[in-house]
GUMIDO-756485 format. One record per residue (C-alpha): residue number from 1; chain; x, y, z. Coordinates in nm, 2 decimals. Layout:
% residues N
[NUM, 'A', [X, Y, Z]]
...
***
This chain:
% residues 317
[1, 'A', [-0.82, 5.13, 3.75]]
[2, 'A', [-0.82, 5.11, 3.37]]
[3, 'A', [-0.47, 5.11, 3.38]]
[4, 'A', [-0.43, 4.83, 3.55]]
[5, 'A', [-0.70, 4.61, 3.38]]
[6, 'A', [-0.52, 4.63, 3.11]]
[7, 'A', [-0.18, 4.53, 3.27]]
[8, 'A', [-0.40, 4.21, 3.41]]
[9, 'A', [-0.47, 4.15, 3.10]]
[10, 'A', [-0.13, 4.18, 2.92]]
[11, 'A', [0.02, 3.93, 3.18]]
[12, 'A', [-0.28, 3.66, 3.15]]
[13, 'A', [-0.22, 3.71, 2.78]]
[14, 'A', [0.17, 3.62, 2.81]]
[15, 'A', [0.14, 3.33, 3.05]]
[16, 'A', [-0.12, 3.19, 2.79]]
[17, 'A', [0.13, 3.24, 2.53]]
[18, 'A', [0.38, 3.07, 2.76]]
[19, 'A', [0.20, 2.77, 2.84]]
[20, 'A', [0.33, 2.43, 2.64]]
[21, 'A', [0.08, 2.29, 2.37]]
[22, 'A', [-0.03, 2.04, 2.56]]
[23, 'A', [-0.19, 2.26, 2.81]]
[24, 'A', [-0.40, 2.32, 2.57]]
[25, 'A', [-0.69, 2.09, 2.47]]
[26, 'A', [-0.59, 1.91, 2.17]]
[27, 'A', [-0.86, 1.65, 2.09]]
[28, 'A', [-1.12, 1.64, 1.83]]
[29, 'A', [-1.44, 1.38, 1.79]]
[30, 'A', [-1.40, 1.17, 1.48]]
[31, 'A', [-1.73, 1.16, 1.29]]
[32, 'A', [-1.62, 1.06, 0.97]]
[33, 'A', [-1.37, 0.87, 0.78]]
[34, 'A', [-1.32, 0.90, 0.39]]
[35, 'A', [-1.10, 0.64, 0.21]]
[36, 'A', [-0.97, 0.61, -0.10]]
[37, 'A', [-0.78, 0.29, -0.22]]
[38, 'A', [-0.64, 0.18, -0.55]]
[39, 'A', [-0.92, -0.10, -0.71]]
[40, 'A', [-1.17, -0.23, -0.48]]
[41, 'A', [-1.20, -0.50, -0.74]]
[42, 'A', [-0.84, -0.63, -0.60]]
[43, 'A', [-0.92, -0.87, -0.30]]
[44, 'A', [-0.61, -0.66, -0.12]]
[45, 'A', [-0.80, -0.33, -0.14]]
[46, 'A', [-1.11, -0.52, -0.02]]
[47, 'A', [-0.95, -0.62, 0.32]]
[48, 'A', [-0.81, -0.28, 0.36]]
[49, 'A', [-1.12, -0.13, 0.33]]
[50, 'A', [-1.28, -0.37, 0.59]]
[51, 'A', [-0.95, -0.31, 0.82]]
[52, 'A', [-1.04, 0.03, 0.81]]
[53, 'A', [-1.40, 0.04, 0.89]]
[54, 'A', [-1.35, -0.22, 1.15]]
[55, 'A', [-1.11, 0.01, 1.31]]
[56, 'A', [-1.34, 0.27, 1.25]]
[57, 'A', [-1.59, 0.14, 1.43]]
[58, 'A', [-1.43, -0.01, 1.74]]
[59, 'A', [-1.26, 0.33, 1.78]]
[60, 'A', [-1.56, 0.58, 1.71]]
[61, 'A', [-1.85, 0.39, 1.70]]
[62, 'A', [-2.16, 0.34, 1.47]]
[63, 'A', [-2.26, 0.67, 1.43]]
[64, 'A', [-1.92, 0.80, 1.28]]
[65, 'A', [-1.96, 0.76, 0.90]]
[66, 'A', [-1.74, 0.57, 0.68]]
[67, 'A', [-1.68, 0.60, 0.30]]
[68, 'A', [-1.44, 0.37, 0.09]]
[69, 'A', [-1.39, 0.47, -0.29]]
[70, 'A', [-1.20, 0.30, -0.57]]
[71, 'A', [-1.00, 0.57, -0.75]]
[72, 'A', [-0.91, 0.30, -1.03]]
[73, 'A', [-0.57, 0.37, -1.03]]
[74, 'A', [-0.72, 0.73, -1.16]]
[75, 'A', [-0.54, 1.03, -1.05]]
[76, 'A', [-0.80, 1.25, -1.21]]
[77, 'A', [-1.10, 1.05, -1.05]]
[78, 'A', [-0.89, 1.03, -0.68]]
[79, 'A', [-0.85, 1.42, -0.72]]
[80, 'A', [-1.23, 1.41, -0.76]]
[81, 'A', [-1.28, 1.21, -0.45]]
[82, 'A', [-1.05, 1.42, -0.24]]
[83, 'A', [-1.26, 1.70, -0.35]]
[84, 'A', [-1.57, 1.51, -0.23]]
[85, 'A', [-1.42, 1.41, 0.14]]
[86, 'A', [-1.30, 1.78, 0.16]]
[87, 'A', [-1.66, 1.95, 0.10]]
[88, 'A', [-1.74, 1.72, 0.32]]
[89, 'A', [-1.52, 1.80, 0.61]]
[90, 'A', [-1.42, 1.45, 0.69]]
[91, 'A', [-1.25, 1.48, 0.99]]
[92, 'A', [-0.98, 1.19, 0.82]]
[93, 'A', [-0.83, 1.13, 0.51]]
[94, 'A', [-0.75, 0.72, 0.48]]
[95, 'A', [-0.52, 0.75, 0.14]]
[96, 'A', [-0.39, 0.51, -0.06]]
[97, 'A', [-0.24, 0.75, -0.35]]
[98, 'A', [-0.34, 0.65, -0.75]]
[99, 'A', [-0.03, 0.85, -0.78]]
[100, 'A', [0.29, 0.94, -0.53]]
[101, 'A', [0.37, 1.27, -0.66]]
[102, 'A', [0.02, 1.37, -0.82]]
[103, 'A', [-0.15, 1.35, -0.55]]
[104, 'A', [0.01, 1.62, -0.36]]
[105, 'A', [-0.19, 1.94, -0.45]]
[106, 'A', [-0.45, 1.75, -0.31]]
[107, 'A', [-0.33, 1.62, -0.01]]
[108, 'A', [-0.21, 2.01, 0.06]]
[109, 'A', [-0.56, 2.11, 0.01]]
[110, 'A', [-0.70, 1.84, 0.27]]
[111, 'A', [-0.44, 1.97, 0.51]]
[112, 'A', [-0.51, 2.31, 0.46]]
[113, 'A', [-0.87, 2.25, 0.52]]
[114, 'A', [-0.76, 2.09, 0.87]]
[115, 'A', [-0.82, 1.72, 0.78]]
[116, 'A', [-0.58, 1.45, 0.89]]
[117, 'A', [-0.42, 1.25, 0.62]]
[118, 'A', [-0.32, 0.95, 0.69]]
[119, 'A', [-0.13, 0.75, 0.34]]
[120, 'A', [-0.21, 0.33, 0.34]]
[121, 'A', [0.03, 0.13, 0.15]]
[122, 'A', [0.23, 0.36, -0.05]]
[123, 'A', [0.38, 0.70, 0.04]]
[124, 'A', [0.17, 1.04, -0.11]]
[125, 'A', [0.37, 1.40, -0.14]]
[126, 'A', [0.25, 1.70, -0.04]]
[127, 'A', [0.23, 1.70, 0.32]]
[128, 'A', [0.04, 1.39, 0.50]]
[129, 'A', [0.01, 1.35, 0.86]]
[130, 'A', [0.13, 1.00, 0.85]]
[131, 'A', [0.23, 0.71, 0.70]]
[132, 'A', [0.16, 0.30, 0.74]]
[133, 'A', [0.28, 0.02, 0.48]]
[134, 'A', [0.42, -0.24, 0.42]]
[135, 'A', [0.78, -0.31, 0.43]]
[136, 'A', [0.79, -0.32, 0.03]]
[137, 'A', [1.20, -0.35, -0.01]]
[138, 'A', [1.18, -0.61, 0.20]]
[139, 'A', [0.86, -0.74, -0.01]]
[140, 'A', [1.07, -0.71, -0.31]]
[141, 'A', [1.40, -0.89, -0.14]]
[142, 'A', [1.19, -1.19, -0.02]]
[143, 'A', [1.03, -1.25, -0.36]]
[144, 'A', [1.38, -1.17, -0.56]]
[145, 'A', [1.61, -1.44, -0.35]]
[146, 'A', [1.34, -1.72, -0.36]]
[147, 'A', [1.32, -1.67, -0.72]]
[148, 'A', [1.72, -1.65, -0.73]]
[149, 'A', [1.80, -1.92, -0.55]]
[150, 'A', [1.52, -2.13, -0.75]]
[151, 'A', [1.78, -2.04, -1.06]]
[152, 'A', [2.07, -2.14, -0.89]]
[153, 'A', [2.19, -1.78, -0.94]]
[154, 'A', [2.17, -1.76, -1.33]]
[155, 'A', [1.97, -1.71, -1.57]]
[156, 'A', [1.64, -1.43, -1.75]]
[157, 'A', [1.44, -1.28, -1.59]]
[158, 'A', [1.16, -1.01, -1.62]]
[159, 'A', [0.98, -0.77, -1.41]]
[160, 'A', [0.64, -0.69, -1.50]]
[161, 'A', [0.57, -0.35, -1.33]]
[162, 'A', [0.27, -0.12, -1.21]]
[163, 'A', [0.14, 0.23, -1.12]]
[164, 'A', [0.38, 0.48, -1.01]]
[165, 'A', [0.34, 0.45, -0.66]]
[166, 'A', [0.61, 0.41, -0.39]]
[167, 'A', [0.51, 0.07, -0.30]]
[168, 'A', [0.54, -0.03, -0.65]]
[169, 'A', [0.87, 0.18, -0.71]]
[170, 'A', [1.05, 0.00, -0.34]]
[171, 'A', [0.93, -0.37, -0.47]]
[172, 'A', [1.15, -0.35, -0.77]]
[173, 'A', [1.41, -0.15, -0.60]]
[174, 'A', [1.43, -0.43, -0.32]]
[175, 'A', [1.39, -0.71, -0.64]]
[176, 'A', [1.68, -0.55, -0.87]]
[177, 'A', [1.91, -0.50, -0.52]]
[178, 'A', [1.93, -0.88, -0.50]]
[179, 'A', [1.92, -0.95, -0.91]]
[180, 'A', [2.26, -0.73, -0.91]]
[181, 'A', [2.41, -0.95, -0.67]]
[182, 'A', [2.39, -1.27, -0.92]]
[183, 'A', [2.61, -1.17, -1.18]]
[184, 'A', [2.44, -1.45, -1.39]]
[185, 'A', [2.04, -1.32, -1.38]]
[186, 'A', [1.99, -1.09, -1.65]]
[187, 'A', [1.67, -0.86, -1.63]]
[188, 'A', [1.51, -0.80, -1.99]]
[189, 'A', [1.26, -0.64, -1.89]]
[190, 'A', [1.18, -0.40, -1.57]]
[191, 'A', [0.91, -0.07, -1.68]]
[192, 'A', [0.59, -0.29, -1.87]]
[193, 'A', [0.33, -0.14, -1.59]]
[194, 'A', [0.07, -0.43, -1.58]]
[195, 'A', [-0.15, -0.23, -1.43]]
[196, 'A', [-0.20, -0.37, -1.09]]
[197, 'A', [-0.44, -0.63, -1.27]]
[198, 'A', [-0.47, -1.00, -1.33]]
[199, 'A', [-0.55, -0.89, -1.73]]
[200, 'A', [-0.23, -0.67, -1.74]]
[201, 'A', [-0.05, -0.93, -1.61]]
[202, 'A', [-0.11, -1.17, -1.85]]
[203, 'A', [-0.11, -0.93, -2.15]]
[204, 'A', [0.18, -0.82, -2.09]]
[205, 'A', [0.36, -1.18, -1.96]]
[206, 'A', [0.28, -1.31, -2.30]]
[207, 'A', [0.41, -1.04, -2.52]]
[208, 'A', [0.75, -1.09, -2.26]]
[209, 'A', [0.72, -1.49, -2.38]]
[210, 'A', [0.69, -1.45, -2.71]]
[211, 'A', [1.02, -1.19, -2.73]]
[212, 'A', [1.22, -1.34, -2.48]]
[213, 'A', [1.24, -1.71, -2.57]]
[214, 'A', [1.49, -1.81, -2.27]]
[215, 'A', [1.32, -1.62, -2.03]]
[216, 'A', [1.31, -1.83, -1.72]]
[217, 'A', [1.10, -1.65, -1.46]]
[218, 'A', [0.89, -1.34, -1.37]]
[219, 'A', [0.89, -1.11, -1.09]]
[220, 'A', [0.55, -0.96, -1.04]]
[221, 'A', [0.46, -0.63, -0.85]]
[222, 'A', [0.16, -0.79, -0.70]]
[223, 'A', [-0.04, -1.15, -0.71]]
[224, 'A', [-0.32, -0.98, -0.94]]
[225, 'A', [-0.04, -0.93, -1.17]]
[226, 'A', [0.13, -1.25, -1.09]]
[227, 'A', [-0.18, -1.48, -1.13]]
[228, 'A', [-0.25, -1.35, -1.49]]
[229, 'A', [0.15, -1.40, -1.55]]
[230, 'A', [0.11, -1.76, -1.47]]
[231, 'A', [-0.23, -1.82, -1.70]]
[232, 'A', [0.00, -1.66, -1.99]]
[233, 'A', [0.30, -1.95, -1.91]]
[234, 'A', [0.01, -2.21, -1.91]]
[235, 'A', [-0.17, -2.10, -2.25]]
[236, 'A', [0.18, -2.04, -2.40]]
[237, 'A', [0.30, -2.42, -2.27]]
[238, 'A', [0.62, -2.26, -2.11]]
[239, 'A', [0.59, -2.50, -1.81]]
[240, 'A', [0.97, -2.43, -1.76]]
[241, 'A', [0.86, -2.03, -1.66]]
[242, 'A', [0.80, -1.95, -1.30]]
[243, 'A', [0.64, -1.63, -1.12]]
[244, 'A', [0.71, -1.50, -0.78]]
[245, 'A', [0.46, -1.18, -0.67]]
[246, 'A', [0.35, -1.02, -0.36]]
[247, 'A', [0.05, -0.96, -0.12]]
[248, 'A', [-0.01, -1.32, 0.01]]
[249, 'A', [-0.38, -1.29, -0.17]]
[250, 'A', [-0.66, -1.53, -0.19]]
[251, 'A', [-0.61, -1.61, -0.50]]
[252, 'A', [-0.27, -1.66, -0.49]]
[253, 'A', [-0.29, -1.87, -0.20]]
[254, 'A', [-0.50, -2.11, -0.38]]
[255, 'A', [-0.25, -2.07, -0.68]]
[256, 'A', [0.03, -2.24, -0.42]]
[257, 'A', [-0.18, -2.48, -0.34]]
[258, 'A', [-0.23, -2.60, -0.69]]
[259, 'A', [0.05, -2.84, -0.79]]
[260, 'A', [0.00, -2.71, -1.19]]
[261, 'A', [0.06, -2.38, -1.12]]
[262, 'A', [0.34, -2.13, -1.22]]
[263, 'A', [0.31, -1.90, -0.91]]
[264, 'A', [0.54, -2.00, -0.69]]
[265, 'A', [0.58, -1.77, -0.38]]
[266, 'A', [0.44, -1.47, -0.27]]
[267, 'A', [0.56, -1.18, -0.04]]
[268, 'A', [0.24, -1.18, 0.19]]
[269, 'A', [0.12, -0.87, 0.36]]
[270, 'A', [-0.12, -0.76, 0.63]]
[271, 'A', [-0.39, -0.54, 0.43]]
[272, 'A', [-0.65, -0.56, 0.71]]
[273, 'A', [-0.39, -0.50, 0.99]]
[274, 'A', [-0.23, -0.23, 0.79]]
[275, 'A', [-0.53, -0.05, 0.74]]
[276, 'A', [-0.66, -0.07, 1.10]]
[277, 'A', [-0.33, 0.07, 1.22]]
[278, 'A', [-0.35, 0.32, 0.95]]
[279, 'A', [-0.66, 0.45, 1.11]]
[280, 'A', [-0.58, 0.42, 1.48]]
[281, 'A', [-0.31, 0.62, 1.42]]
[282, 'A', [-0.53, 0.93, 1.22]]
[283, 'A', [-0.75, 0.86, 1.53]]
[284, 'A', [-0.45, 0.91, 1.74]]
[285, 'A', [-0.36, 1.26, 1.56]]
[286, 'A', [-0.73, 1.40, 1.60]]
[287, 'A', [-0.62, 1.35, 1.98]]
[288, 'A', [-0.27, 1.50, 2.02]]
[289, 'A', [-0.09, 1.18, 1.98]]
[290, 'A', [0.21, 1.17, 1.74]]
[291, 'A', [0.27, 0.78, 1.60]]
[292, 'A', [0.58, 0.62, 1.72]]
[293, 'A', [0.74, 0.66, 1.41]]
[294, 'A', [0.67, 0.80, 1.05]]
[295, 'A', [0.64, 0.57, 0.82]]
[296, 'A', [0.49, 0.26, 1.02]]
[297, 'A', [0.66, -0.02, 0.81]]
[298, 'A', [0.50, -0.34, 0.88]]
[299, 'A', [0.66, -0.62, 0.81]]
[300, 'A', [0.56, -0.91, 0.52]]
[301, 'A', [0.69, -1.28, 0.53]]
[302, 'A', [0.72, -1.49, 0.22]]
[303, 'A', [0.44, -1.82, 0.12]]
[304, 'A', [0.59, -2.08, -0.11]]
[305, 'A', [0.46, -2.39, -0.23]]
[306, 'A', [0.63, -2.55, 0.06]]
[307, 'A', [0.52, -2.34, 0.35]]
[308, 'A', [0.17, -2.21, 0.23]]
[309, 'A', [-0.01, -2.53, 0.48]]
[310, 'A', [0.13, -2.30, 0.75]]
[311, 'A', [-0.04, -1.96, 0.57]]
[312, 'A', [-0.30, -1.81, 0.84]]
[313, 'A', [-0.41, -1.60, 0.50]]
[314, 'A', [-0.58, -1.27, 0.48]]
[315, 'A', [-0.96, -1.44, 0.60]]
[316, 'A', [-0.79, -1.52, 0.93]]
[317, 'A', [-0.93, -1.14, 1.00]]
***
């Protein structure tokens, strides 16, 4: 009789083993959310936080906590924050890395610990479940050929740059693809990082005025950066300089509207829409559900001055 127990056993034990995954129950509750974006003082991180929550929310509830940090563009400080969500035991990570490659020990940890991880406009190392941005190449294509074509193919140009994240990094490797196709644009100047900010942009667009006395127009990495850019043009009376950035902000929107202006065009995003997705699809994980593909690019569309009256903006969410 003991003899076969133990047989009975030993074959309920293999046809476990043999059973596929999803025999198995996969799902897990989602009671809380921790996210972590770049500067909640930038209007962009704003909406993602509030695409997030809203997500959040229709998806889990009001009882499932939410948490949104600013890391400050801090990989120190996000490190700190990943160690708060961890002793925590959030069951998902919303991360939008201070740094791609930094960030990585970290994001191992989370994983380790059995937290979702789900990067939000730029890419993080080290293992994440997931990933949902935007389209930056084609961010950085869009604002390159407008401000290309606006120079008839010829002439200086600068980049001012940003943190080293891979949203950053694919917005001047889309801008510089199109700048080496007009033989007659000539960058002099591509790593300044700004920052991320409307003060970094303009310190660092009036140092590029003062040195670069033919410089013609700017490529910014974002409309913070862009929008300080322009107020350098206007206290330095280079009327004749013109910026180009991207995110589609507020701020930048007005910035079109505004006939004075420097700012041109913009590469507008989706920060609300991003973010949401970004959580349905950490929601989706907890439940078994792999996204329909890895990364979830979503596309951008460029504002000018000429099309902004057709602009649904970022407060159409």
């Amino acid at each position: 009789m003991k003899r076969f127990c133990l047989s009975f056993l030993s074959t309920v034990l293999v046809l476990a083993a043999a059973l596929p995954a999803s025999a198995a129950p996969a799902t897990r509750p989602l009671r809380s959310v921790g996210l972590t974006v770049g500067d909640l003082g930038n209007p962009f991180f704003v909406q993602v936080a509030k695409g997030a929550e809203a997500k959040v929310r229709e998806l889990g509830g009001p009882g499932v906590k939410f948490s949104a940090v600013s890391s400050n563009y801090d990989l120190n400080q996000q490190t700190n924050q990943l160690e708060d969500f961890i002793a925590a035991k959030v069951d998902l990570i919303v991360l939008n890395a201070a740094d791609t490659k930094g960030i990585a020990p970290m994001v191992k940890k989370a994983r380790a610990a059995g937290i979702i991880v789900v990067a939000v406009d730029v890419a993080a190392e080290g293992g994440v479940s997931a990933t949902v941005m935007s389209d930056n190449l084609q961010a950085g294509r869009l604002a390159a050929e407008f401000l290309a074509a606006k120079l008839g193919g010829k002439g200086e140009v600068a980049i001012i740059n940003g943190p080293p994240v891979s949203a950053v990094m694919d917005r001047v490797r889309g801008a510089e693809e199109v700048f080496r196709r007009h033989p007659g644009i000539r960058v002099v100047s591509r790593d300044q990082n700004a920052g991320g900010n409307r003060m970094g942009g303009m310190n660092v667009a009036t140092d590029l005025l003062t040195a670069n006395p033919q410089l013609a127009a700017i490529f910014a990495i974002n409309d913070p950066t862009g929008l300080g850019a322009a107020l350098a043009i206007r206290q330095a009376r280079r009327d004749q300089v013109f910026v180009v950035g991207v995110d589609g902000a507020p701020d930048a929107e007005k910035a079109l509207r505004d006939g004075k202006s420097a700012f041109l065009a913009t590469a507008a995003q989706d920060p609300f829409a991003m973010a949401a997705k970004a959580v349905e699809v950490g929601v989706g994980l907890l439940q078994g559900r792999a996204p329909a593909a890895d990364p979830l690019l979503v596309p951008v569309s460029l504002v000018t001055r000429e099309t902004v009256g057709q602009y649904k903006g970022w407060t159409a969410k």
